[in-house]
C-alpha beads as a LAMMPS data file, in Angstrom:
LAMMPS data file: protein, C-alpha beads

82 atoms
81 bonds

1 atom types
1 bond types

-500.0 500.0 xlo xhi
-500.0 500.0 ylo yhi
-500.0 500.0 zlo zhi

Masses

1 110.0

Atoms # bond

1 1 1 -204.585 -33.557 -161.200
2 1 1 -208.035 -32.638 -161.278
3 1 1 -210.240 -32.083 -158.332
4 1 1 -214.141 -31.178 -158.089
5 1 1 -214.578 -29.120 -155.229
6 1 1 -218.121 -28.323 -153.839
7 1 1 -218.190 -25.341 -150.839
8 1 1 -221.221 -25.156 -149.170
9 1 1 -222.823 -22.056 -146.980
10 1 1 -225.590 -21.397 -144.435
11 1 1 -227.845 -18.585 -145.760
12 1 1 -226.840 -16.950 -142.779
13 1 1 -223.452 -16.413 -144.272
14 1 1 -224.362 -16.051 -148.041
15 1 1 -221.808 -13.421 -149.915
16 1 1 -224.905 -12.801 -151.812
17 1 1 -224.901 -8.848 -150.628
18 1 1 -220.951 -8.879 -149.335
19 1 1 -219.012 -9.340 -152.466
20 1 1 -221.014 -12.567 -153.894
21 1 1 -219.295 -15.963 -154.291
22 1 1 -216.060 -14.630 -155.889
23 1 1 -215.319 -14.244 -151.660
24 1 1 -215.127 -17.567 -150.707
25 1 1 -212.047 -18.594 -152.653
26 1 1 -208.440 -17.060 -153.479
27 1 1 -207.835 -16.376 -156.798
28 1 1 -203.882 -16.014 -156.369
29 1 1 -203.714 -19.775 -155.377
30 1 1 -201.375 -21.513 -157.348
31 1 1 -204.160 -23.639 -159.227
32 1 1 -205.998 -23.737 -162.570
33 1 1 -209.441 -22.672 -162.041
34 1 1 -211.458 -23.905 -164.475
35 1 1 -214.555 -23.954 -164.147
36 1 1 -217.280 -21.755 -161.320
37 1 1 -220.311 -22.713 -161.012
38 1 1 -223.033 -22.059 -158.800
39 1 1 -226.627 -23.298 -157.471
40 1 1 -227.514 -20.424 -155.898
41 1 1 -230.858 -21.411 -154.200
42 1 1 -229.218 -24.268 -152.141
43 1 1 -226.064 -22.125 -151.522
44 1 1 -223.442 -24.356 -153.006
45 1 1 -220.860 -23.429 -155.498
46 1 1 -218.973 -25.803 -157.606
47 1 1 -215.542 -25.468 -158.522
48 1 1 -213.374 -27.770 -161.290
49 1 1 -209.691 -26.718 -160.360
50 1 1 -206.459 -28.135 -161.867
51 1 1 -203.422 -28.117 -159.151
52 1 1 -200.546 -30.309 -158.783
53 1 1 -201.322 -30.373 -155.088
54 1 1 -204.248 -30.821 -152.407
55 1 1 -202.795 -28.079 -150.339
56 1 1 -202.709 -25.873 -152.986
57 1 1 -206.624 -26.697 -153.659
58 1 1 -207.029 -26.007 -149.593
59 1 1 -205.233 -22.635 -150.298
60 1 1 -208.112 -21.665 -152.764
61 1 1 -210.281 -22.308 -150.598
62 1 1 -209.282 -20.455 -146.901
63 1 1 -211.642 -17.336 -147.608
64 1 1 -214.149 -19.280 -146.846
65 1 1 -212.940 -21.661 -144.627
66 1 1 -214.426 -19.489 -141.732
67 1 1 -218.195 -20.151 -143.473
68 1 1 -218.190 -23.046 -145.591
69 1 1 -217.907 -26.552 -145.572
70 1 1 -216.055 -28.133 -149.064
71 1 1 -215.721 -31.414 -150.126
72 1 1 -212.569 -32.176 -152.579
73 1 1 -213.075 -35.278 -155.165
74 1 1 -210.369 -36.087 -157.377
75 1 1 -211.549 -36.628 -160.875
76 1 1 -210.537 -37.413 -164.191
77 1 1 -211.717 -37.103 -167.991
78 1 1 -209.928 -40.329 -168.689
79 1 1 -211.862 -43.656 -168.678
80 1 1 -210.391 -46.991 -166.840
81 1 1 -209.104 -49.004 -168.807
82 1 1 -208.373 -52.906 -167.499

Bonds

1 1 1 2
2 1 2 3
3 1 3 4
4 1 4 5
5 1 5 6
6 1 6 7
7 1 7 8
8 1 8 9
9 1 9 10
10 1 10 11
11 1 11 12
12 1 12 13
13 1 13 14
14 1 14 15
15 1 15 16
16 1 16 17
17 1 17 18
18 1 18 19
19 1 19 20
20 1 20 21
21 1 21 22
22 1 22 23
23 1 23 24
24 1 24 25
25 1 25 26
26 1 26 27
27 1 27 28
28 1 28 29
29 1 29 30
30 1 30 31
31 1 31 32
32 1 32 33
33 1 33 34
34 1 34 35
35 1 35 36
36 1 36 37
37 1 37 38
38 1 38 39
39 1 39 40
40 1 40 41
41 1 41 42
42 1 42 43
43 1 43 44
44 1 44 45
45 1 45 46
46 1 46 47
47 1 47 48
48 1 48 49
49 1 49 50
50 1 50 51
51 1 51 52
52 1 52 53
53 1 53 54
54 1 54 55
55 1 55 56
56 1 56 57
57 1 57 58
58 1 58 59
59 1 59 60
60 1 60 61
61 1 61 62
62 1 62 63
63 1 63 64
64 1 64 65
65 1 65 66
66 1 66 67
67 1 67 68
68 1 68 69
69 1 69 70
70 1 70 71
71 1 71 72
72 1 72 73
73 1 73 74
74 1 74 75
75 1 75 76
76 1 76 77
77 1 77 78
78 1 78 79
79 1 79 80
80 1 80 81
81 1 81 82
């Protein structure tokens, strides 16, 4: 399944000068990382992530659990079809 994940900061706790953005998620979860993208100026980075399961996607993100809000959407590239 496909999920679009987008982690949010204060600039009080931007990576920018501690590692950058590459901080605020674990790249040994078991998940498909697909896609990283950021909007720097309002301190939100986007993530598309393939994983079989949400707590695998919550894994990911637990770096920066401590500084970051996330929100996890499921989505898909297929259309509905009635």
């Amino acid at each position: 399944m496909q999920f679009l994940v987008r982690q949010v900061h204060t600039p009080a706790h931007c990576p920018k000068e501690r590692g950058g953005s590459k901080t605020l998620y674990d790249p040994g979860a078991p998940v498909k990382l697909e896609r990283v993208l950021g909007d720097f100026p309002h301190h939100t980075v986007y993530y598309l992530v393939e994983a079989e399961r949400i707590n695998d996607v919550q894994k990911l993100l637990d770096p920066g659990a401590a500084h970051c809000t996330s929100e996890v959407i499921p989505v898909s590239e297929e259309s509905i079809t009635r």
